[in-house]
GUBAMI-83521 format. One record per residue: residue number from 1; residue in three letters; x, y, z of N, C-alpha, C in turn. Coordinates in steps of 0.1 Angstrom, whole numbers, plus 2048, in hexadecimal, padded with zeros to 3 digits. Layout:
<r><k>NUM</k><r>ALA</r><n_px>X</n_px><n_py>Y</n_py><n_pz>Z</n_pz><ca_px>X</ca_px><ca_py>Y</ca_py><ca_pz>Z</ca_pz><c_px>X</c_px><c_py>Y</c_py><c_pz>Z</c_pz></r>
...
end
This chain:
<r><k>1</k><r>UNK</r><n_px>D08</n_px><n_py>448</n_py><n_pz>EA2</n_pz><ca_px>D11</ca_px><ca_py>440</ca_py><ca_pz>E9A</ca_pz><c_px>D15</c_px><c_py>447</c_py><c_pz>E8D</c_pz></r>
<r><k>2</k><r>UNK</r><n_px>D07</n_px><n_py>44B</n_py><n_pz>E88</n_pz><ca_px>D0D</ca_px><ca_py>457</ca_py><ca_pz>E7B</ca_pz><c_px>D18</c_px><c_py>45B</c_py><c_pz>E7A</c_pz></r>
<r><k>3</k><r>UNK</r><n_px>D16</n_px><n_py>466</n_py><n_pz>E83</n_pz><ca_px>D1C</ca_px><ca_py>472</ca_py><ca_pz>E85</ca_pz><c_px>D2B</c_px><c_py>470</c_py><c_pz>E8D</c_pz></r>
<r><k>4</k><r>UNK</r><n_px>D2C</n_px><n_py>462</n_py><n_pz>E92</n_pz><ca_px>D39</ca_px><ca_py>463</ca_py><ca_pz>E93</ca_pz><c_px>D3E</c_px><c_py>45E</c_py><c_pz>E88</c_pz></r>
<r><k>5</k><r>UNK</r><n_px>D39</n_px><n_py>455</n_py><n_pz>E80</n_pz><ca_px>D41</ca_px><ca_py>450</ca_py><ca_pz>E76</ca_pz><c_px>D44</c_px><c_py>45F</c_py><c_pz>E67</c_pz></r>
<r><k>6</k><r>UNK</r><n_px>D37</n_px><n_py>468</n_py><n_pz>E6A</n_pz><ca_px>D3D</ca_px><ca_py>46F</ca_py><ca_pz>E5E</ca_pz><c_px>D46</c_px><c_py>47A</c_py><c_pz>E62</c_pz></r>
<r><k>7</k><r>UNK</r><n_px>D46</n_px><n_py>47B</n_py><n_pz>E6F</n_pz><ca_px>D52</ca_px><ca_py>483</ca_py><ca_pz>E76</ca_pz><c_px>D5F</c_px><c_py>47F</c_py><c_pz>E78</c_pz></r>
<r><k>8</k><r>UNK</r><n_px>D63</n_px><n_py>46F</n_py><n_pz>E76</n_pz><ca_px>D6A</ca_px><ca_py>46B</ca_py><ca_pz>E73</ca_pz><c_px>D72</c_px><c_py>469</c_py><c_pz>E65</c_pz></r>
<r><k>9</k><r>UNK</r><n_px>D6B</n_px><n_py>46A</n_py><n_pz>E5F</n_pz><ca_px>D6D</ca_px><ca_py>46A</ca_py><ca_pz>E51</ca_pz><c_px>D71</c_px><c_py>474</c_py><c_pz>E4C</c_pz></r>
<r><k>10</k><r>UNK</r><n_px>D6A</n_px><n_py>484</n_py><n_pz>E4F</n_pz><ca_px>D70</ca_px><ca_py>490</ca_py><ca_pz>E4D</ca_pz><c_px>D7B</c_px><c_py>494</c_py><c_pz>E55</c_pz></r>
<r><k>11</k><r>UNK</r><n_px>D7E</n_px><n_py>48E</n_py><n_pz>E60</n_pz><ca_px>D8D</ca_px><ca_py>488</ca_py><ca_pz>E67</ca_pz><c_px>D92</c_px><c_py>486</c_py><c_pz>E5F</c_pz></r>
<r><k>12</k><r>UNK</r><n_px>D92</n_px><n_py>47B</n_py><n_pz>E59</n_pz><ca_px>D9B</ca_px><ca_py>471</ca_py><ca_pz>E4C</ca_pz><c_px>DA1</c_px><c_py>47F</c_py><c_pz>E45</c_pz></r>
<r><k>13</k><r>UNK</r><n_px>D94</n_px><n_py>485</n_py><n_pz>E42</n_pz><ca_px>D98</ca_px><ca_py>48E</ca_py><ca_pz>E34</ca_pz><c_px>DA0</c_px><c_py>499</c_py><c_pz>E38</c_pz></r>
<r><k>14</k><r>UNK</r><n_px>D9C</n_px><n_py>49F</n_py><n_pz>E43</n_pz><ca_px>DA5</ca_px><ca_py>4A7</ca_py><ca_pz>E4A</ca_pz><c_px>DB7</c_px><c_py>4A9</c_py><c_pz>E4C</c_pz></r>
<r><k>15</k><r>UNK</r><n_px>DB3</n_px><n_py>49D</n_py><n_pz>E53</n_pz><ca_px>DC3</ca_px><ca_py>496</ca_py><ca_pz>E57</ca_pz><c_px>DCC</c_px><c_py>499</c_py><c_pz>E43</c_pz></r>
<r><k>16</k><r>UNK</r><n_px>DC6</n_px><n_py>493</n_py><n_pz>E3C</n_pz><ca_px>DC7</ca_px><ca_py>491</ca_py><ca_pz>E2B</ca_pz><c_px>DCF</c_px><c_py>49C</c_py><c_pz>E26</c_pz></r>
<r><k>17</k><r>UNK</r><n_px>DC8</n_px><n_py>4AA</n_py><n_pz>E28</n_pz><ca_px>DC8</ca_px><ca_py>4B3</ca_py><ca_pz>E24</ca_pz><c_px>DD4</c_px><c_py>4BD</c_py><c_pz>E2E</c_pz></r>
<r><k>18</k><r>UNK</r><n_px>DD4</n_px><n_py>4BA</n_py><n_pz>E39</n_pz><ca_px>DE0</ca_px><ca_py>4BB</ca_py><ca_pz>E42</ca_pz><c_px>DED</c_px><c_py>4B9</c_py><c_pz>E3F</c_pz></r>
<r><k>19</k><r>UNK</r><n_px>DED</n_px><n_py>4AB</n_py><n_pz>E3F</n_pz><ca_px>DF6</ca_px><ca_py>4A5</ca_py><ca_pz>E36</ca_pz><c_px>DFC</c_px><c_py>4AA</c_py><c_pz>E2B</c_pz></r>
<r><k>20</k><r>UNK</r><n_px>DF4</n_px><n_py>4AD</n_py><n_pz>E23</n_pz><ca_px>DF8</ca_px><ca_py>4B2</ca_py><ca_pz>E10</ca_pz><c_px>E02</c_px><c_py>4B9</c_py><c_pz>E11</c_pz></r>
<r><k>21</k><r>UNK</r><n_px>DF4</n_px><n_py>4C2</n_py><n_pz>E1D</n_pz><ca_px>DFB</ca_px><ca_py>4D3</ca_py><ca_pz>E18</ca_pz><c_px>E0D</c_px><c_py>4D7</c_py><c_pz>E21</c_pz></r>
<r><k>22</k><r>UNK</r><n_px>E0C</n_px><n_py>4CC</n_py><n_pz>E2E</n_pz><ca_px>E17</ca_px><ca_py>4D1</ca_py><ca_pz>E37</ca_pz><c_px>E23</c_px><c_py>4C4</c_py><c_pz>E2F</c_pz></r>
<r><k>23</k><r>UNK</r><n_px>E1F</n_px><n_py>4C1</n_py><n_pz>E25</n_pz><ca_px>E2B</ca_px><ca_py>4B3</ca_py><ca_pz>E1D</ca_pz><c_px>E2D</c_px><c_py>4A7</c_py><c_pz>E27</c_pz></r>
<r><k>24</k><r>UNK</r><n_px>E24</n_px><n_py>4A5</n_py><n_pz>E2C</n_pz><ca_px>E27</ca_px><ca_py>498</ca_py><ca_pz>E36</ca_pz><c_px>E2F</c_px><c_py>48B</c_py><c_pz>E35</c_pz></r>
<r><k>25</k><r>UNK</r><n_px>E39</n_px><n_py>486</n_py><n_pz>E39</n_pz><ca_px>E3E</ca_px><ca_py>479</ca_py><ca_pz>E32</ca_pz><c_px>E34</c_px><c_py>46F</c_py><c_pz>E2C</c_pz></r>
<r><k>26</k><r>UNK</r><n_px>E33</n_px><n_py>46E</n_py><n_pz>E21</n_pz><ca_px>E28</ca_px><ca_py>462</ca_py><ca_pz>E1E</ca_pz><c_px>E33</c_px><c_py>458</c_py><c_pz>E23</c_pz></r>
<r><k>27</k><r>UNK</r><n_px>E3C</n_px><n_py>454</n_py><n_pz>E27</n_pz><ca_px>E43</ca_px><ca_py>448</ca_py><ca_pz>E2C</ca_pz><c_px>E3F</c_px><c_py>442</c_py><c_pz>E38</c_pz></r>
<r><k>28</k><r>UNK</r><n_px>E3B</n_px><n_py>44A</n_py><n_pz>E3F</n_pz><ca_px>E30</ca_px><ca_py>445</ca_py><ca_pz>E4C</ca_pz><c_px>E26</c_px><c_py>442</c_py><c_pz>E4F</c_pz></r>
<r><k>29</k><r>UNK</r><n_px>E28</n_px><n_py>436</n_py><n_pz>E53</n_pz><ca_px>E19</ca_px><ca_py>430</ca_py><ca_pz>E52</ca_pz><c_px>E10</c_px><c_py>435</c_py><c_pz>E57</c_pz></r>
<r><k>30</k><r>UNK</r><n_px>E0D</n_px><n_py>43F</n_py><n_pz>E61</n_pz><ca_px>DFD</ca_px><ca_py>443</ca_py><ca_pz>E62</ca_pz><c_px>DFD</c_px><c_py>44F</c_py><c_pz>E56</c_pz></r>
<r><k>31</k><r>UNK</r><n_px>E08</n_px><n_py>455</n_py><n_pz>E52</n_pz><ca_px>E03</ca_px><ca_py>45C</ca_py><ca_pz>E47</ca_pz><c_px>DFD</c_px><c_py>458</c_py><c_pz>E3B</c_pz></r>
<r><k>32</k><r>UNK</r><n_px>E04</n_px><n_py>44E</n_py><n_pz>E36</n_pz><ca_px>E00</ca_px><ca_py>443</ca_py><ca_pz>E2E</ca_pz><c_px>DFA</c_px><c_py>440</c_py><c_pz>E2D</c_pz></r>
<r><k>33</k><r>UNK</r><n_px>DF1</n_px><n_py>437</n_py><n_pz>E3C</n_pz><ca_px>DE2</ca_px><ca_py>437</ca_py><ca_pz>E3C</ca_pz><c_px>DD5</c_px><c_py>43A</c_py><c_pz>E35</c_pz></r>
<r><k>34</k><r>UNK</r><n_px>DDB</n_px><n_py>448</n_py><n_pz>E3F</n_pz><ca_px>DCE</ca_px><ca_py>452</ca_py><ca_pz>E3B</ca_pz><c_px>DCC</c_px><c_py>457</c_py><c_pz>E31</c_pz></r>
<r><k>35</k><r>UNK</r><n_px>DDE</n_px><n_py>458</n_py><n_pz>E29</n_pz><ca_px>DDD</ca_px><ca_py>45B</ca_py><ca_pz>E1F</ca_pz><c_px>DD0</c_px><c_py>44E</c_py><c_pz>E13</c_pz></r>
<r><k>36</k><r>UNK</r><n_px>DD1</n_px><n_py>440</n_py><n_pz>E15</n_pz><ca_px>DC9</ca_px><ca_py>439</ca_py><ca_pz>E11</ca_pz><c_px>DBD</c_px><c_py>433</c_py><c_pz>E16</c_pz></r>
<r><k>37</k><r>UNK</r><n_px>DB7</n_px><n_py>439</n_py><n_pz>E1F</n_pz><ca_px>DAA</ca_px><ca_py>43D</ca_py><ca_pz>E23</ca_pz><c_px>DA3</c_px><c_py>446</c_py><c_pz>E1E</c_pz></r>
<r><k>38</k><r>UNK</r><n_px>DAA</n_px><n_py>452</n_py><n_pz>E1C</n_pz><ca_px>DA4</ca_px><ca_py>45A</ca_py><ca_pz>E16</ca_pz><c_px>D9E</c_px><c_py>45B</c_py><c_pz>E09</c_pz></r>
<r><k>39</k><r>UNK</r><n_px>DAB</n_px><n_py>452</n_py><n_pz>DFD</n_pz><ca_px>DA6</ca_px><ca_py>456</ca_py><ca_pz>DF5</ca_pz><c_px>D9C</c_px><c_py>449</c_py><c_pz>DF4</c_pz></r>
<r><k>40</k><r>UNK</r><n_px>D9A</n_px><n_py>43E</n_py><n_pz>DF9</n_pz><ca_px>D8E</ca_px><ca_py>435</ca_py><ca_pz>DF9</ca_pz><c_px>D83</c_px><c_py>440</c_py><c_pz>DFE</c_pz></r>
<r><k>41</k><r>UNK</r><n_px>D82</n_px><n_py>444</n_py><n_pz>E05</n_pz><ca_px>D7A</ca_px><ca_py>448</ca_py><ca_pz>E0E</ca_pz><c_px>D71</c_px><c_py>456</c_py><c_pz>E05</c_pz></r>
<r><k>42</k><r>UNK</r><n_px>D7B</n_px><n_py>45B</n_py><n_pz>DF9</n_pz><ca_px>D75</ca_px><ca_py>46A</ca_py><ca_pz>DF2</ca_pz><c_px>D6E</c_px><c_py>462</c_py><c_pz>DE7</c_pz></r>
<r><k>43</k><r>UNK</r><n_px>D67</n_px><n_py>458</n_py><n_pz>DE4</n_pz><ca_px>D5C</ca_px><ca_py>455</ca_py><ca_pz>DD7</ca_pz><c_px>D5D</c_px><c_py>463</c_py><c_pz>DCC</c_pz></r>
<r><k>44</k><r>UNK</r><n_px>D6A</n_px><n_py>462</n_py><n_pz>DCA</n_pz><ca_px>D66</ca_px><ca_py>468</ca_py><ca_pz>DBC</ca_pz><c_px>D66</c_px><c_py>477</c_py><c_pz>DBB</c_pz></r>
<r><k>45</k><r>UNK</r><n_px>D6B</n_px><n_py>47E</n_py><n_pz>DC8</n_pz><ca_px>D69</ca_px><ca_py>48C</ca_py><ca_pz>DCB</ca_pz><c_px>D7B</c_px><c_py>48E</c_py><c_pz>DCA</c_pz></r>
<r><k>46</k><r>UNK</r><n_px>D80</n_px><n_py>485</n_py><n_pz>DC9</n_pz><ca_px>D91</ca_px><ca_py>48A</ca_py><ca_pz>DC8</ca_pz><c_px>D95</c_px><c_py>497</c_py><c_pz>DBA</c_pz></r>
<r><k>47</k><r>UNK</r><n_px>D8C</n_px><n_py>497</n_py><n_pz>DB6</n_pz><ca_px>D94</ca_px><ca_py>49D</ca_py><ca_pz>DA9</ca_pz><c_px>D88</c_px><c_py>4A8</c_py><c_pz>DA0</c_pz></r>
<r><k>48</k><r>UNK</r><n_px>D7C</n_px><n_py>4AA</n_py><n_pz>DAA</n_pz><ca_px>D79</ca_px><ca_py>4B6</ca_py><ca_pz>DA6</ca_pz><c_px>D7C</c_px><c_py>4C4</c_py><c_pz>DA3</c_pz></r>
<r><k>49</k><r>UNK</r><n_px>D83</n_px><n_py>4C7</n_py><n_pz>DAC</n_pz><ca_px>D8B</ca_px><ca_py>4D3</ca_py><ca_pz>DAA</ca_pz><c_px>D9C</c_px><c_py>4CF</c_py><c_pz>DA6</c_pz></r>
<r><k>50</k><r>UNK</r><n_px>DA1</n_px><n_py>4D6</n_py><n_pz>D9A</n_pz><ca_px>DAB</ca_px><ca_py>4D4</ca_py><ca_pz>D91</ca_pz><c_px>DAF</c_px><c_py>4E1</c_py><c_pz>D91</c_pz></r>
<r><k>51</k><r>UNK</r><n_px>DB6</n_px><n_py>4E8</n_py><n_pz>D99</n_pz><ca_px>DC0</ca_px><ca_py>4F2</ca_py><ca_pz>D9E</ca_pz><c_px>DCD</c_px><c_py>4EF</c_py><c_pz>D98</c_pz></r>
<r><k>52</k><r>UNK</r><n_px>DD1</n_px><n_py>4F9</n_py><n_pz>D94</n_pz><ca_px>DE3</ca_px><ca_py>4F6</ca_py><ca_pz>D93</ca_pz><c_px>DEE</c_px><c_py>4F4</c_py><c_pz>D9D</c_pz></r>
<r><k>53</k><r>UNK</r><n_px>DE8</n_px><n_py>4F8</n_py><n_pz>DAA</n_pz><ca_px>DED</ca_px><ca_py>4F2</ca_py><ca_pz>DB2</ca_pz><c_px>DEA</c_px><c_py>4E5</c_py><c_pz>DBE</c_pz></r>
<r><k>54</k><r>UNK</r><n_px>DF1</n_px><n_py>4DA</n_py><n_pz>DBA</n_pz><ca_px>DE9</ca_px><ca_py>4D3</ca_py><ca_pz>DBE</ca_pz><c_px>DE6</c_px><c_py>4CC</c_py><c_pz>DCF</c_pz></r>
<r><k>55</k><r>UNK</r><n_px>DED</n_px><n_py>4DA</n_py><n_pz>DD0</n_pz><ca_px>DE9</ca_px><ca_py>4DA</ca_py><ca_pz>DE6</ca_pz><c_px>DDC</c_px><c_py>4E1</c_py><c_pz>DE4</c_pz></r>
<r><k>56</k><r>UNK</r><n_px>DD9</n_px><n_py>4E9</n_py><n_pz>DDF</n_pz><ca_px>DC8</ca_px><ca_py>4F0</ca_py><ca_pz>DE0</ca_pz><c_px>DC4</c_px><c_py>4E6</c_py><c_pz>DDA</c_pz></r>
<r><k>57</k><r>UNK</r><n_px>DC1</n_px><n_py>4E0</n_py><n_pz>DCE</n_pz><ca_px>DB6</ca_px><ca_py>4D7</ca_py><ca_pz>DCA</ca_pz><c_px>DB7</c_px><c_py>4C9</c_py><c_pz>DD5</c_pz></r>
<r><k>58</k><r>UNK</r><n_px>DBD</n_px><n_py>4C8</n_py><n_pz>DDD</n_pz><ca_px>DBE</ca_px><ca_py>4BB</ca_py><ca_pz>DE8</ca_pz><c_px>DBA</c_px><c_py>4BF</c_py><c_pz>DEE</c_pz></r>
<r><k>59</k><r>UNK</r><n_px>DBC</n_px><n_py>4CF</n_py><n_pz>DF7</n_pz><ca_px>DB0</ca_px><ca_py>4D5</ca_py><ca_pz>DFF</ca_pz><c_px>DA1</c_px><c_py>4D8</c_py><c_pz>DF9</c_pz></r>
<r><k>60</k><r>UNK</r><n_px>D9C</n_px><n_py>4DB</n_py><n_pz>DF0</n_pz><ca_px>D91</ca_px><ca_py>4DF</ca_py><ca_pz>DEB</ca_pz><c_px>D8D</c_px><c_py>4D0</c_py><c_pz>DE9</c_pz></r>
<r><k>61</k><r>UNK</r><n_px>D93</n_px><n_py>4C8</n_py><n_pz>DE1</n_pz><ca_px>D88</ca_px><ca_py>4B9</ca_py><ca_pz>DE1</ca_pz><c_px>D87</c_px><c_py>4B2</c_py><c_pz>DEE</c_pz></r>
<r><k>62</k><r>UNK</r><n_px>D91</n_px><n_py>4AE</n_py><n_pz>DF2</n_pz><ca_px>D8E</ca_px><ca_py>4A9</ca_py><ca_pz>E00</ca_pz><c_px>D86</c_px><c_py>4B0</c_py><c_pz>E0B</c_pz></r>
<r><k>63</k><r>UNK</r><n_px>D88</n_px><n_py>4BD</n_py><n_pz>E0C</n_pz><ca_px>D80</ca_px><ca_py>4C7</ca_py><ca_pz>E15</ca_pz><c_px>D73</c_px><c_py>4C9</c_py><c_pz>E11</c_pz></r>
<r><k>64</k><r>UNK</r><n_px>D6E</n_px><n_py>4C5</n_py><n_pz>E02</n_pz><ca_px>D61</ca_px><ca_py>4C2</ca_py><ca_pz>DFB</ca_pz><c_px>D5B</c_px><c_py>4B5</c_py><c_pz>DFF</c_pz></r>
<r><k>65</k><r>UNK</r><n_px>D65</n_px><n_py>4A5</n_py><n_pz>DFE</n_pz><ca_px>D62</ca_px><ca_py>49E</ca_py><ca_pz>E00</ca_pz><c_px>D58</c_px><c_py>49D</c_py><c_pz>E13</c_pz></r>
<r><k>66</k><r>UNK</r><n_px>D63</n_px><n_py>4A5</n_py><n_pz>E16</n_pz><ca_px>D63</ca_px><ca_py>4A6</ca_py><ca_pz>E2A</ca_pz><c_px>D52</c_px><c_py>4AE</c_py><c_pz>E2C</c_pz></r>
<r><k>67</k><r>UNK</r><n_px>D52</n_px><n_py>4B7</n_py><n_pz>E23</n_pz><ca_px>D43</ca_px><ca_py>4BB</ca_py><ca_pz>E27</ca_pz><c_px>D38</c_px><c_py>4B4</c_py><c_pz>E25</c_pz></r>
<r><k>68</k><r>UNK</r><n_px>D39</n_px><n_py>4AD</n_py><n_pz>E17</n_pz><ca_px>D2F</ca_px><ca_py>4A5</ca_py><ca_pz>E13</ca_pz><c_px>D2B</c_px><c_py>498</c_py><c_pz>E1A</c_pz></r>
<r><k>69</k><r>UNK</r><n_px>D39</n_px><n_py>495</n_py><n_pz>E23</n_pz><ca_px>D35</ca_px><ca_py>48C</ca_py><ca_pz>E31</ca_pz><c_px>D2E</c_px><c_py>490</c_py><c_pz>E39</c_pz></r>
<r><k>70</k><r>UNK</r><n_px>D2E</n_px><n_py>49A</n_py><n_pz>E40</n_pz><ca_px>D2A</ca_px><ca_py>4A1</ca_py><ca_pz>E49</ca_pz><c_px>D1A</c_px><c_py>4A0</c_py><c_pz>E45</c_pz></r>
<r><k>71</k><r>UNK</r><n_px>D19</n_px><n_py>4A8</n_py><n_pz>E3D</n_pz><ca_px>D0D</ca_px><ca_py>4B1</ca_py><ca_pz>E38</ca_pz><c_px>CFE</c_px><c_py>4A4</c_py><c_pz>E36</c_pz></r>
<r><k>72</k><r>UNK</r><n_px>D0A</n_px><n_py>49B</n_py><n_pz>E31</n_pz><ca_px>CFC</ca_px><ca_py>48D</ca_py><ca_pz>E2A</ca_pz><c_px>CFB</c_px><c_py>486</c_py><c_pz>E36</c_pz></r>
<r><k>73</k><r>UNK</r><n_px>D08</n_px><n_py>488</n_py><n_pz>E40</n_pz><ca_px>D02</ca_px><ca_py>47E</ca_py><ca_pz>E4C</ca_pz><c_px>CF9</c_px><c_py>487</c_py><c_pz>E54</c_pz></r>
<r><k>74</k><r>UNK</r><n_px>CFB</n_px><n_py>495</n_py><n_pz>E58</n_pz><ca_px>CEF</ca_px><ca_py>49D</ca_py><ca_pz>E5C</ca_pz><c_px>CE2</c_px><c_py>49C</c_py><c_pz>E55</c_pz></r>
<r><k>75</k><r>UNK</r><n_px>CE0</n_px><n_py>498</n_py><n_pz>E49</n_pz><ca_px>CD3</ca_px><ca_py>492</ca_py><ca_pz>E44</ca_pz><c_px>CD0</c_px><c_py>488</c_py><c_pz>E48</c_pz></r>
<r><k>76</k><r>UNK</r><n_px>CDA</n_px><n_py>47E</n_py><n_pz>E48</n_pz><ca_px>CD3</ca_px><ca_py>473</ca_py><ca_pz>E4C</ca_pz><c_px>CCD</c_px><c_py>46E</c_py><c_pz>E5E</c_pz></r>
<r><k>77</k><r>UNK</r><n_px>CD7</n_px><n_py>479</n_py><n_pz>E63</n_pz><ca_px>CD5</ca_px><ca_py>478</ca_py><ca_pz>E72</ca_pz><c_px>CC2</c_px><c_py>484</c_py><c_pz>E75</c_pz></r>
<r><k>78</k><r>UNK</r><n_px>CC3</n_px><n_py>48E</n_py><n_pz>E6A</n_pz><ca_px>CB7</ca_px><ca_py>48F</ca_py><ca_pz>E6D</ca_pz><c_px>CA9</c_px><c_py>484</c_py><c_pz>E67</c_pz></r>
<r><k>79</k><r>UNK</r><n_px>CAD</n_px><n_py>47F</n_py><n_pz>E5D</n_pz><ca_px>CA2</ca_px><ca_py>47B</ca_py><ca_pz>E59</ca_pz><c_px>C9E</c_px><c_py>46D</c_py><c_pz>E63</c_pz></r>
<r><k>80</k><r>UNK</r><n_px>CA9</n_px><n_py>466</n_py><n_pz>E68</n_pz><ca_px>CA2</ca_px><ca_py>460</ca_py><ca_pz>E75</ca_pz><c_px>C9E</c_px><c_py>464</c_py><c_pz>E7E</c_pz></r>
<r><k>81</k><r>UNK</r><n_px>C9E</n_px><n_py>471</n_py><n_pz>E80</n_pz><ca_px>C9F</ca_px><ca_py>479</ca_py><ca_pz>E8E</ca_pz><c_px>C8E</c_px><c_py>47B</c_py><c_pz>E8D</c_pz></r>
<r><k>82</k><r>UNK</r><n_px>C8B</n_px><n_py>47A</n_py><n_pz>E80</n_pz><ca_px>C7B</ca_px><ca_py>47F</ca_py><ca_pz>E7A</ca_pz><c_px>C76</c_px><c_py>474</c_py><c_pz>E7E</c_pz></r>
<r><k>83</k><r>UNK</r><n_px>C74</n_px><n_py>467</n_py><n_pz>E81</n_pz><ca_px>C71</ca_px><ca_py>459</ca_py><ca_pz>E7E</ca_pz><c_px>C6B</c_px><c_py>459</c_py><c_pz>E89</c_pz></r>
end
């Protein structure tokens, strides 16, 4: 159940960063969406990186946020795995 949920989530962020960079209509609603999933979804990782351009800093924070999913639910999937 982890591991789908934090594979989903780096989904989220993925789709996010797709979006940015190819100018997706924000007028549609699944872009829209995800577009507001995502940023619920980034605690605070939206705006680490401050690039002058602001399609690379939406890839670098989001694509930051997407690993730090990954990576803490792979901890957490081992540390029950230890139990």
């Amino acid at each position: 159940m982890i591991r789908v949920i934090t594979g989903f989530v780096a989904a989220i962020f993925l789709l996010h960063i797709v979006f940015v960079v190819f100018e997706a209509n924000q007028g549609n609603g699944f872009v829209h969406g995800v577009y507001n999933f995502a940023k619920v979804l980034v605690l605070g990782l939206g705006d680490v990186f401050t690039p002058d351009d602001a399609k690379l800093g939406v890839a670098l924070n989001y694509g930051l946020a997407a690993l730090l999913y990954v990576v803490v639910g792979q901890l957490v999937i081992s540390a029950f795995n230890r139990r």
